[in-house]
Steps between C-alpha positions, in 0.01 A plus 500: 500500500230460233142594530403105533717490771412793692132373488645188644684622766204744622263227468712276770570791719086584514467111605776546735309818642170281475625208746626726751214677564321185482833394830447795646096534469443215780642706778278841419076535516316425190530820272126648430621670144141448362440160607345612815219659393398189298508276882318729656116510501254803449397524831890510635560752242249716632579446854901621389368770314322612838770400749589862590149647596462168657755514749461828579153451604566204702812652699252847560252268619723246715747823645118670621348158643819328612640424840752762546755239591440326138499804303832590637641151426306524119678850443845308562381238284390750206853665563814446281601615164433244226885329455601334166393165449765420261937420477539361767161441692453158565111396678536173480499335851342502820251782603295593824187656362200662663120658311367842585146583414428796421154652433214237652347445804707539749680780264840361627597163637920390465499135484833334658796340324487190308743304280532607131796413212556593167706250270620470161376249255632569222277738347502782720421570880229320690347592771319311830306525809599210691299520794183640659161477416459680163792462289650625133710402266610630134731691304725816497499682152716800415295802536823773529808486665390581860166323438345174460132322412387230726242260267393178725179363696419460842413202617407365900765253701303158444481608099738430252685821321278630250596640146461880370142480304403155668232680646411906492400519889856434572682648256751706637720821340745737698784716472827414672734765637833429715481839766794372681839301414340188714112547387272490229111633470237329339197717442143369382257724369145414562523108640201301492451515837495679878665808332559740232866472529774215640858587564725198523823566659803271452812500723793301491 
């Protein structure tokens, strides 16, 4: 083989290479590799970059002021190690899901279950809140292998879904975990409003 045809032959296999991934992409969560810092405003940024001492604070302050009853069901909720979120992990499909404030006034309150699913459209995972008053929807990004970043807006039942930037008060950012084989975590730093911290728990 000649050096004309080796170039050939490696160009074809990196298209080859190119088109699977591009197969194989529709079934995985947007990668972030750069690109997500560029969707993401300042003001998410910062609320990322804070996540940590946030959610500390708020658990101190909703485990000190909570019902007893609630704390003990948020400590099973805060429980799990984070699994992978890749191979073989498929979200797509039907959820039960359920918000946990964290951090206002009442310190606690665990909202019950409503109906959430996450589909595939193509371009990565997508994520909704199908029912109850305030609702989300948006999309996963790659963050690592055992976590995620949630970028979508809220919007109320008798509203149309909004988009990510459509409007700053409900712009919403979090990080996505999966504690359990049948669970995944959504955690929002700093909503807009009624606390300093939401936990959105999915179940299948």
């Amino acid at each position: 083989m000649n050096i004309q045809q080796m170039r050939d032959s490696m160009k074809i296999s990196s298209q080859v290479l190119s088109l699977l991934v591009l197969l194989v992409g529709g079934s995985l969560p947007v990668r972030a590799d750069g690109e997500l810092a560029t969707l993401l405003t300042a003001a998410d940024k910062l609320r990322l970059e804070r996540f940590t001492e946030t959610r500390q604070a708020a658990i101190k302050d909703a485990t000190d002021k909570g019902d007893a009853r609630d704390v003990e069901e948020l400590n099973r909720i805060l429980d799990g190690a984070a699994l992978s979120l890749s191979g073989s992990f498929d979200a797509t499909g039907d959820w039960k899901c359920r918000t946990i404030k964290l951090g206002g006034d009442p310190a606690l309150v665990i909202y019950g279950w409503f109906k959430c699913r996450i589909s595939d459209d193509g371009a990565g995972w997508y994520v909704e809140k199908l029912t109850g008053s305030q609702r989300t929807s948006g999309r996963l990004f790659t963050d690592s292998d055992t976590r995620l970043v949630y970028i979508g807006a809220g919007h109320y039942a008798d509203e149309q879904p909004r988009k990510y930037q459509s409007d700053s008060d409900r712009d919403q950012v979090a990080y996505v975990t999966r504690p359990t084989e049948n669970r995944l975590r959504f955690e929002f730093p700093e909503p807009k409003y009624e606390s300093r911290f939401d936990v959105l728990e999915f179940e299948r």
